[in-house]
N, C-alpha and C positions, 0 to 999 in steps of 0.2 A: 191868662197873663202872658205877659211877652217877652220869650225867652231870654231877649237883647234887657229888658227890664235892671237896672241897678240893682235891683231887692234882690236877682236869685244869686248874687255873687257873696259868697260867704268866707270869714277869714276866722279864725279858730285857733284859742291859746290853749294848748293843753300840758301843765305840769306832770311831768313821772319822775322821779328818781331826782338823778341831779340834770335831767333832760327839760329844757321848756319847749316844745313842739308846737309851729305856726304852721297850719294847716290852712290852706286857702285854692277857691275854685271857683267856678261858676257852671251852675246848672245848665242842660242842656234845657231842660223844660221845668217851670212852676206851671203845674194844671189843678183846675179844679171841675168835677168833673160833677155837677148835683151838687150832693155834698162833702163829696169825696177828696182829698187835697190828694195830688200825684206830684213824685218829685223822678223825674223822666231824664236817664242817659242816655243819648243817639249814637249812634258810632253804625258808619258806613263797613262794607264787609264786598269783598267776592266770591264769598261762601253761597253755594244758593242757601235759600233761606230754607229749605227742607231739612237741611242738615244742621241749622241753626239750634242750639237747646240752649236752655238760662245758663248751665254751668258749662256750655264752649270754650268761652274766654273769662275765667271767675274773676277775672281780674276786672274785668265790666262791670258786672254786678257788684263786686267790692267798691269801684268808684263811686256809685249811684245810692249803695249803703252808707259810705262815709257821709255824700249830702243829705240823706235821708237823718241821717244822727246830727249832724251841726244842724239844722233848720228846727227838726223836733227840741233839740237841748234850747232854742236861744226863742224857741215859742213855747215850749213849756207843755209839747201835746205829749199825748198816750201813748200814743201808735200813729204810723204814717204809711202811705204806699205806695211801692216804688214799681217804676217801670223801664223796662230793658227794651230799646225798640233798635232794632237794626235796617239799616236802609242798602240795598242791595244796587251798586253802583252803577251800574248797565241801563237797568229799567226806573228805580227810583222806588221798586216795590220794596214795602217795609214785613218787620214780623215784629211783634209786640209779647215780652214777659211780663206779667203782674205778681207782687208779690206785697203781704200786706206784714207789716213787723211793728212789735209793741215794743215800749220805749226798754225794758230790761235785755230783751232781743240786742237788739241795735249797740247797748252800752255793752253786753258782755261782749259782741263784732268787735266795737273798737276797741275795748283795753286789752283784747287779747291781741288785735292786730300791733298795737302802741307796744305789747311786752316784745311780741316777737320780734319788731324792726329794731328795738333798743336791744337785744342781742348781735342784731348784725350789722348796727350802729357799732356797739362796744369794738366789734372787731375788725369792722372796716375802717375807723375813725382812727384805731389804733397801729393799722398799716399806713394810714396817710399822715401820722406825726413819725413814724420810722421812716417813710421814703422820704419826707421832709428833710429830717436832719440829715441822712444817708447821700442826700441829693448836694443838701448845704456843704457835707466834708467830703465829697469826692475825688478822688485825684484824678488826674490823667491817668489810665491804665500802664504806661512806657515812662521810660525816665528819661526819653529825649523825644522831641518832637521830628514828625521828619519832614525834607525839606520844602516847603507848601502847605504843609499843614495847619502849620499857628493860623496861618492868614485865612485859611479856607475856616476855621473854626472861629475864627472872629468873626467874617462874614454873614457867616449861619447865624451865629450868638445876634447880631445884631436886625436879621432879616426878621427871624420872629419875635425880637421886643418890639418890633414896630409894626408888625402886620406887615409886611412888603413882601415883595416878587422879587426872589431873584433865582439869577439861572448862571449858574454855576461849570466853567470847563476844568476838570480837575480830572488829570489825566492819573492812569495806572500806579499803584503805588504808593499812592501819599497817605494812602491808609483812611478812604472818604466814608466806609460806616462807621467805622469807631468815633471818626473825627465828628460827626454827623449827628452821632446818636450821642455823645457825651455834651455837645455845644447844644442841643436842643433841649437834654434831660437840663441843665441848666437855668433854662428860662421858663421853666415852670411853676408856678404860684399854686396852684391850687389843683383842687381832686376833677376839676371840670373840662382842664385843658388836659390834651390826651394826644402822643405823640403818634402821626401813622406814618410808619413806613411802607412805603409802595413800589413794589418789584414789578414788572414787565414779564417775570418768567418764575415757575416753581425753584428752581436753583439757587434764586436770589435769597431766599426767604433764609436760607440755611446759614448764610452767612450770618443775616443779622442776627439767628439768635445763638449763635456763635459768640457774636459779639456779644450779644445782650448778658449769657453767660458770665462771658469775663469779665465784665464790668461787675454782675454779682460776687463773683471773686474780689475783687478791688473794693468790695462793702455797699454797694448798690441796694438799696431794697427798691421793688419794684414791681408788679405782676404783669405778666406781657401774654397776648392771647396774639396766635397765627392761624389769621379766618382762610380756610381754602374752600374749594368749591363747591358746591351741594353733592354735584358729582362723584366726587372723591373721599366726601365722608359717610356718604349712604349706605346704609348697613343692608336694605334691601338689593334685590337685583335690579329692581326697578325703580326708577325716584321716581315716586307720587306719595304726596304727602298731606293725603286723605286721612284725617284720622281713623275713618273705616277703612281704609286699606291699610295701613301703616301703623305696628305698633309703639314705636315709638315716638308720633306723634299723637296716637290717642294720651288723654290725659299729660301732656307735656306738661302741662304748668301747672299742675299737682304734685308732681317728680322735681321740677326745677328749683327751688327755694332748698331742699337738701343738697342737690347736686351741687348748685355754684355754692353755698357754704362747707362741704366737701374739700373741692380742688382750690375754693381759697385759702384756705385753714391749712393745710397739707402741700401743698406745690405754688411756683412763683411764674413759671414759664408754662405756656399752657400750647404746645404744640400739636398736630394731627395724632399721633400715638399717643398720646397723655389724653387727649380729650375724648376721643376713641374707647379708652379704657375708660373714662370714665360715665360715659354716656353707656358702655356696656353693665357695664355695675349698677348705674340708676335706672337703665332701661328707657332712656330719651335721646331724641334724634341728636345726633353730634352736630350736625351742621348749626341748628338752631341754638344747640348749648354755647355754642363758640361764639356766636351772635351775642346770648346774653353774657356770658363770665366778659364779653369785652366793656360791657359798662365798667363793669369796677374795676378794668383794669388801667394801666399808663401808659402801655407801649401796644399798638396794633400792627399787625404785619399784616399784609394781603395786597391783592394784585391790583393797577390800577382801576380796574372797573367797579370796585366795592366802592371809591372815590367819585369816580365820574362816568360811569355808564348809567345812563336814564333808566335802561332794565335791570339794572342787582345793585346800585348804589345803597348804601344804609342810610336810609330813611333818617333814622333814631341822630344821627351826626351831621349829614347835608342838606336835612330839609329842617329839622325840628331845630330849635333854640337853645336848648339846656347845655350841651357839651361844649367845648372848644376845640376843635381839630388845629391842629398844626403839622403840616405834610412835608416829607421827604421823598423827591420821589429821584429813584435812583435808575438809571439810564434811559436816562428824559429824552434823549432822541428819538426811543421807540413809539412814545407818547401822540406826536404827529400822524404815520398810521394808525396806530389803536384810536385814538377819538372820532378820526374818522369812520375805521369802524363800528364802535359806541352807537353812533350816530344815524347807522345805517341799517337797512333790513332788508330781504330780499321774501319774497313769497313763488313758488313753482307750482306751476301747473300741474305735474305729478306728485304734491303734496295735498292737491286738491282730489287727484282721482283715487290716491292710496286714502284719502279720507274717508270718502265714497264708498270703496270698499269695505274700509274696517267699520264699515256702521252699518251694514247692508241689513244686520240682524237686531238690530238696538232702533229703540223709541224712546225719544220723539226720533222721526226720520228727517236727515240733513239735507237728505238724497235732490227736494228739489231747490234750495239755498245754492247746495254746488253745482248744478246743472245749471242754473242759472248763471252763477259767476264764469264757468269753463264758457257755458258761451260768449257772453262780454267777454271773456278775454281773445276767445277766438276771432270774434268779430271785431276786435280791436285789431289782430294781431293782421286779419286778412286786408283789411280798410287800406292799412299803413306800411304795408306789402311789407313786414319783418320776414317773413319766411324765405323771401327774396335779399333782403336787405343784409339779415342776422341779426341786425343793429338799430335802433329804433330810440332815439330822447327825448325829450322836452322835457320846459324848464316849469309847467305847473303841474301840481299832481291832481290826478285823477280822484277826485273825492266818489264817484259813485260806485267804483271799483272798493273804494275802502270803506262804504257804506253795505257795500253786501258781503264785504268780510269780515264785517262786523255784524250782520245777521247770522253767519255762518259759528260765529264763537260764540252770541247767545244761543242757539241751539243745542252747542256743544257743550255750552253750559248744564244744561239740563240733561245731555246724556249722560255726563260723569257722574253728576250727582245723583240720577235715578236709578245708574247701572254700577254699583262699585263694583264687581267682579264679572269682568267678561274676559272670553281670549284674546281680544284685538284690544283691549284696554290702552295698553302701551304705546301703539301703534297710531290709535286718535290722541293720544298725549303728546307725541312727537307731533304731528302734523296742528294740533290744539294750539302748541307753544310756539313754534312756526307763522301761524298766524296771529296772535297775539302779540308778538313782539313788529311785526306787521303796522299793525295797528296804532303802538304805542311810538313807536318813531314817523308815523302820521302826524301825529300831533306837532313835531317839530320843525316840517318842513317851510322850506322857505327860498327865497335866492342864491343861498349855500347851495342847495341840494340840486341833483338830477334827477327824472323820475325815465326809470332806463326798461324798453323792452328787448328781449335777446333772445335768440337758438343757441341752449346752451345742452350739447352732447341730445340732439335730437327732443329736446326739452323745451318749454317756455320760462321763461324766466323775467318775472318784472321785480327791477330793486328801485327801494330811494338811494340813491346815494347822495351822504352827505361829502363835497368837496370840500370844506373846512369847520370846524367845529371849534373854532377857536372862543369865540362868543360865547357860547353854552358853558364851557369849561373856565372861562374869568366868570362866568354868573354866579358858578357855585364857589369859587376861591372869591368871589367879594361879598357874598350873601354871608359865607356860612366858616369860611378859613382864616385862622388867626397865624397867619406866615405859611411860606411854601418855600421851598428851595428844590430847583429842579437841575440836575445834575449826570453830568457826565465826561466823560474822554471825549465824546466828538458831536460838542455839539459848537460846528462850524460848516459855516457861516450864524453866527450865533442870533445876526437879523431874522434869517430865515426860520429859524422855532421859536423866538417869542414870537413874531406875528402868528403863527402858525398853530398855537397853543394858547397865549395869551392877548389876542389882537394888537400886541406892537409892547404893551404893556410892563416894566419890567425891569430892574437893571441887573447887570453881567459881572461878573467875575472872570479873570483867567487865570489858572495856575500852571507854573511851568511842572514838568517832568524833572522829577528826583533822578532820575538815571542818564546814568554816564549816553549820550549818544553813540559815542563807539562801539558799546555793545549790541546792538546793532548795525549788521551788512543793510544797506539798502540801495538795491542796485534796479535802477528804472532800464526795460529792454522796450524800447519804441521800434524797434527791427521789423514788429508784425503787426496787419490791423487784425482786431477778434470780432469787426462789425459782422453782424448778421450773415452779409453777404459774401466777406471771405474768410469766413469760419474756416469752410472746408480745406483751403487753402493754407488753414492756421497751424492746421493738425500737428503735421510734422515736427514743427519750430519748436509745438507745445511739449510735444515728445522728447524732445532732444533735450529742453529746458530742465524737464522731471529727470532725465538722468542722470544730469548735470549736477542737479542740487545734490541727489539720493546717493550719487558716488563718490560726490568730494569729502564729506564726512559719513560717516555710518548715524543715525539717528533715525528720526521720528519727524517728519516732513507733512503738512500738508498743501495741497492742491486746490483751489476755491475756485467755481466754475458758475458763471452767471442762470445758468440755468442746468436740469436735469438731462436734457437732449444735448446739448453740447457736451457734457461730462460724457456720456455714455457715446457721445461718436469719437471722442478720444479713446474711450478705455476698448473700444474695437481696433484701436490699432497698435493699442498699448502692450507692452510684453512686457508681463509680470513677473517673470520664474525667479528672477534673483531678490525682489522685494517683497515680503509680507505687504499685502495689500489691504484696504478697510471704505468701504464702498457705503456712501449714505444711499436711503433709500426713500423715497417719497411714503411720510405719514410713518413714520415709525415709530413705533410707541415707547413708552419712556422704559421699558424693562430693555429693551432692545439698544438704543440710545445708551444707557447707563453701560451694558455690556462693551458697546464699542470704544467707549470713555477707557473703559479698564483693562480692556487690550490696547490701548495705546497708550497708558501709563508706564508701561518698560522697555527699556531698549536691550535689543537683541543683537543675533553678531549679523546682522545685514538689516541694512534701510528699511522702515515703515513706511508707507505713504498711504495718508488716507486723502479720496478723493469726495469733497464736499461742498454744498451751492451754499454762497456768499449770500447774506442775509437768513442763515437756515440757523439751526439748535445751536452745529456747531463751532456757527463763525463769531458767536458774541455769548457774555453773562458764564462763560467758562475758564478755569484759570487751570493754560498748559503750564506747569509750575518746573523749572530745573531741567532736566533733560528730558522732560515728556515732548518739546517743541523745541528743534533745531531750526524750522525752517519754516518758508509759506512762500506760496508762487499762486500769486495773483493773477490769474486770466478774465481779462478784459477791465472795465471801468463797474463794473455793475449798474449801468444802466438798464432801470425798468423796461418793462419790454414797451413797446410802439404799439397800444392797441389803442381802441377808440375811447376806452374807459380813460387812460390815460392823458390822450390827446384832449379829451374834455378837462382835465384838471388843466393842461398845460393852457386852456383859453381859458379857462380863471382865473389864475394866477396872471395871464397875461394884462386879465382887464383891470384886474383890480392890484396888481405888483410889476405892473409892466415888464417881467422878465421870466414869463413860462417856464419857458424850456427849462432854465437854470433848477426852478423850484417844481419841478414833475418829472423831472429826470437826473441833471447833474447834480445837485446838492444829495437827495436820498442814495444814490448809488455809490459817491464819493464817502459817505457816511459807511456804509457797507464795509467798504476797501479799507478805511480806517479801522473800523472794528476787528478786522477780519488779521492786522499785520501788529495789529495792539493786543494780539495774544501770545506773541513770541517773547516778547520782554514783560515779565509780571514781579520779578523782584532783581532787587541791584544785585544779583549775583548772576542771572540769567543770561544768554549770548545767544545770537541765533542769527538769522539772515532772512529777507522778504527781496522776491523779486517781483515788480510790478510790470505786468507783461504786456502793454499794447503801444500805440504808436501816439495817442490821447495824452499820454502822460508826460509830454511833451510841451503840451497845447498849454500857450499862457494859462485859462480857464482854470486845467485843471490845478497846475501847479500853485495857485493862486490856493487852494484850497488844501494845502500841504501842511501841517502839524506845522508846530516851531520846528520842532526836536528832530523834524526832518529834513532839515535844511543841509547833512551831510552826505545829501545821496549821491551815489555815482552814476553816470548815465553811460551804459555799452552804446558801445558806435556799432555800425553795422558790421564791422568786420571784425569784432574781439568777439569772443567767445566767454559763455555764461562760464564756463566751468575755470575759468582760468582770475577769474575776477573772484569767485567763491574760494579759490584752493588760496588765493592770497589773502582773504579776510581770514579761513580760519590756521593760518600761519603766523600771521600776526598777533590774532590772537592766545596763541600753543605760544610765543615767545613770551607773553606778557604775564 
């Protein structure tokens, strides 16, 4: 019979309790096989199939019992039998489960499954008429609104009743999670629309559920799940989540059906440490538990790529139909990089030979898959003289290059699976996932993209890169999101990130700044250029500026430096004896980061200054609060650097926005500089001073690209003096 067939599509009235249950599907397969009637569920897999057994996924086989039982109940047979056939995506090779069940079988299956889901019916149903009503009486958390706020929550309230795009500048202070997540908890109907908040950085996350707390205080009911990385919830040393390697993904979904009725029953906020604990207790993988307790729950938190990266996006909310998303996504300037990274993949020649290696003793042998591909690449790389060049593009990609590294991941396939415990296991995991994601942003390229060869640190190095990803990411905001509002303090020139995000698509908001401008010194020093070429020449000036700030008042300063090599030709000349000093350092890990945070939470009896690159941890998504941040001095424009990666975005942008340069270099960089002077004032009580230090700041361009709120700046002439302009701001302010 013919799977597509009208006849295998079955809808089911089933009475229990005070429950009437409509149960409806369509068979993957009606077969008849002799005399045999087979009722057949398919479901594709990247498990090889060696590893495949009937009870893998029970929840498969539940599927294909459930048609097994509607078909036998509405033909009146005995007994029926079922088949579990998995198709294994790469090759299209299948494995096949038979199982044969008579009609008492099949009916004791269903009512017991019917009893059990009518318990976690009872209590799921029962939490969505309290967040209902809870949702209905809520108040505003504050008993005044602050100033921008009302508007900025209308806005929102109004973006996702209608399904629209908007992108949102709502500067420091107006209070934009609370505003955010109480106008969106708002426009909620039903258990299917499901609110995600999306952060750019781990930091972010804490806020909302800060917020989200206090709105449960203010009588909120609600369950909020904060999905982080697999990385980060992995209870092993190693992520592989073999169920023969991994015990906490053997039998996951045996263990899950207590766990989420566990922490729903018991807890409302479902953070890393709570889910942690509780994946310890049931003995199943945290990462994937957070994945499922987020079905049932109403508030998602996680980073944008759970949203829109093609490799970790949730499937269950951006591809499938059932749920409603409705996104927040908070400091939407960063959003522009990040998709383009999403978007893009790079593969190494040294991830080719460390593969080589760690397989040297495992079968099947990879050995001559990669020997083949190292040569294509070398003979690619000798043809088109890279080794000479450094630098190698073109605008189509190389399909038989991604054809034998796609030979190279079916092989690999079959070492994982034949070898669960070897010593280099890890090793071809890294290198495995490397090229797999390889693979998978193949499939996306297009006229967007570059297909780039490079010497990178004596290395070969071929990426896609994608040069805008804007398209992809309205694909899934129009397929799959019911309202988005994307939001930030600097997102100016506001043309420039919806094209850039949304292909042009979108309307804007602007909110002015709640705080006094005077509370802020801003004092522009054009006296020096910081271009590349007279850095060296810069030094001095830079010098003099840093004592200037650290002397006039005693506090907590810092210094933002376009790059690491510059900061560090400064601090060779820099004399520290009289200031506690605090030095970022490329790739620092977050225990490390956190410590620096909390040494520069107190003011001492002599100046702080820490010295840190604009665009890093510490120049955005952080809040210097009160006297942790008296000050900031701005070295250079934060212009990207001039490389060829670059220069290729700036001729796309040229072709297709006829204004390069602007959107590859001045608008990201200016963004930066905003971010970086938007940490001195975080509430109306706060006072500090920012000096923008180069000669650029001058330059109609830039100016053009200046906040409102900074329309009080002063501008030093060449012959006043920084420290004389700072000892008058904070005198003015000591009188006031």
């Amino acid at each position: 019979m013919n799977p597509k067939d009208p006849q295998i599509k079955y809808n089911w009235r089933y009475f229990y309790e005070n429950y009437s249950f409509y149960i409806t599907g369509r068979m993957d397969g009606l077969l008849r096989e002799g005399n045999k009637l087979i009722i057949e569920e398919i479901k594709s897999t990247k498990v090889d199939l060696s590893n495949m057994k009937i009870d893998t996924r029970p929840e498969h086989l539940m599927q294909a019992k459930m048609y097994a039982y509607m078909y036998l109940m509405k033909h009146d047979l005995r007994s029926i039998n079922v088949r579990l056939t998995y198709i294994y995506v790469d090759d299209y090779k299948t494995k096949s489960f038979n199982k044969r069940y008579n009609k008492s079988q099949l009916e004791k299956f269903f009512k017991e499954t019917i009893i059990e889901y009518t318990k976690w019916l009872e209590i799921y149903n029962k939490h969505q008429d309290e967040k209902r009503i809870s949702i209905e009486g809520l108040n505003f958390p504050f008993d005044e609104y602050r100033e921008g706020q009302y508007k900025f929550m209308g806005a929102i309230y109004q973006t996702l009743i209608n399904s629209d795009v908007l992108y949102s500048i709502a500067p420091t202070g107006i209070g934009k999670t609370v505003a955010s997540l109480y106008s969106a908890l708002k426009t909620i109907k039903d258990e299917k629309e499901k609110i995600f908040y999306l952060t750019a950085k781990n930091a972010g996350k804490k806020i909302v559920v800060d917020t989200v707390n206090l709105l449960k205080e203010k009588g909120l009911v609600c369950k909020t799940t904060v999905i982080n990385s697999k990385e980060s919830m992995c209870f092993m040393d190693t992520v592989d989540c073999d169920p023969d390697i991994c015990p906490y993904a053997k039998g996951f979904f045996d263990r899950l059906r207590p766990a989420i009725n566990d922490i729903f029953v018991h807890d409302d906020v479902f953070d890393m440490k709570l889910i942690k604990d509780y994946g310890t207790y049931h003995n199943i993988c945290p990462h994937e538990f957070s994945l499922a307790i987020s079905n049932y729950s109403d508030i998602i938190i996680c980073d944008y790529n759970y949203a829109f990266d093609p490799r970790t996006h949730l499937i269950r909310y951006f591809e499938e139909e059932y749920y409603t998303p409705k996104l927040l996504v908070d400091e939407a300037h960063n959003l522009v990089d990040r998709s383009r990274s999403m978007y893009s993949a790079v593969l190494n020649k040294k991830t080719l030979l460390a593969l080589k290696k760690a397989t040297i003793k495992v079968k099947p042998s990879v050995r001559t898959s990669v020997n083949n591909l190292i040569k294509y690449i070398d003979l690619f790389v000798e043809e088109n003289e890279v080794i000479k060049s450094k630098f190698y593009y073109q605008d189509t990609l190389d399909y038989d290059l991604v054809n034998l590294v796609e030979r190279i991941i079916n092989t690999v396939d079959r070492i994982l699976a034949e070898n669960k415990k070897f010593s280099t296991r890890k090793a071809v995991l890294d290198c495995y996932f490397e090229l797999r994601q390889f693979v998978k942003i193949s499939d996306y390229y297009d006229k967007d993209f570059k297909y780039i060869v490079e010497v990178v640190d004596e290395d070969i190095s071929i990426s896609l890169n994608c040069l805008d990803a804007s398209k992809h990411l309205l694909e899934i905001i129009e397929r799959r999101v019911s309202g988005i509002v994307f939001f930030s303090a600097t997102l100016q020139p506001v043309d420039y990130y919806v094209k850039l995000i949304t292909t042009g698509i979108g309307k804007s908001i602007k909110i002015e700044s709640p705080f006094k401008k005077s509370n802020l010194g801003l004092f522009i020093d054009d006296s020096t250029s910081t271009r590349y070429r007279d850095r060296e020449r810069s030094i001095d000036n830079i010098i003099d500026s840093i004592y200037a700030i650290a002397e006039t008042k005693i506090g907590n300063y810092i210094v933002f430096f376009p790059s690491y090599k510059y900061m560090n030709n400064v601090l060779e000349e820099f004399n520290d004896e009289d200031y506690d000093v605090l030095i970022q350092k490329p790739g620092m890990s977050f225990h490390k980061r956190s410590k620096m945070l909390e040494d520069f939470s107190s003011v001492g009896d002599k100046s702080k200054i820490a010295f840190f690159v604009l665009g890093g941890s510490f120049a955005e998504g952080i809040d210097y609060i009160g006297d942790m941040l008296s000050g900031v001095l701005i070295v250079g424009v934060a212009m990207p650097q001039f490389n060829q990666y670059n220069e290729l975005l700036r001729s796309h942008f040229d072709e297709h926005f006829e204004d390069g340069f602007s959107y590859a270099y001045t608008y990201p960089g200016m963004n930066k500089v905003v971010q970086a002077v938007g940490r001195v004032i975080r509430t109306k009580n706060d006072i500090g001073v920012a000096v923008l230090f180069d000669d650029r700041y001058s330059h109609r361009k830039y100016k053009e690209l200046y906040p409102n709120q900074w329309d009080h700046y002063k501008k030093l002439s060449k012959n006043s003096f920084v420290q004389d302009a700072l000892k008058a701001f904070w005198e003015k302010k000591n009188k006031e």
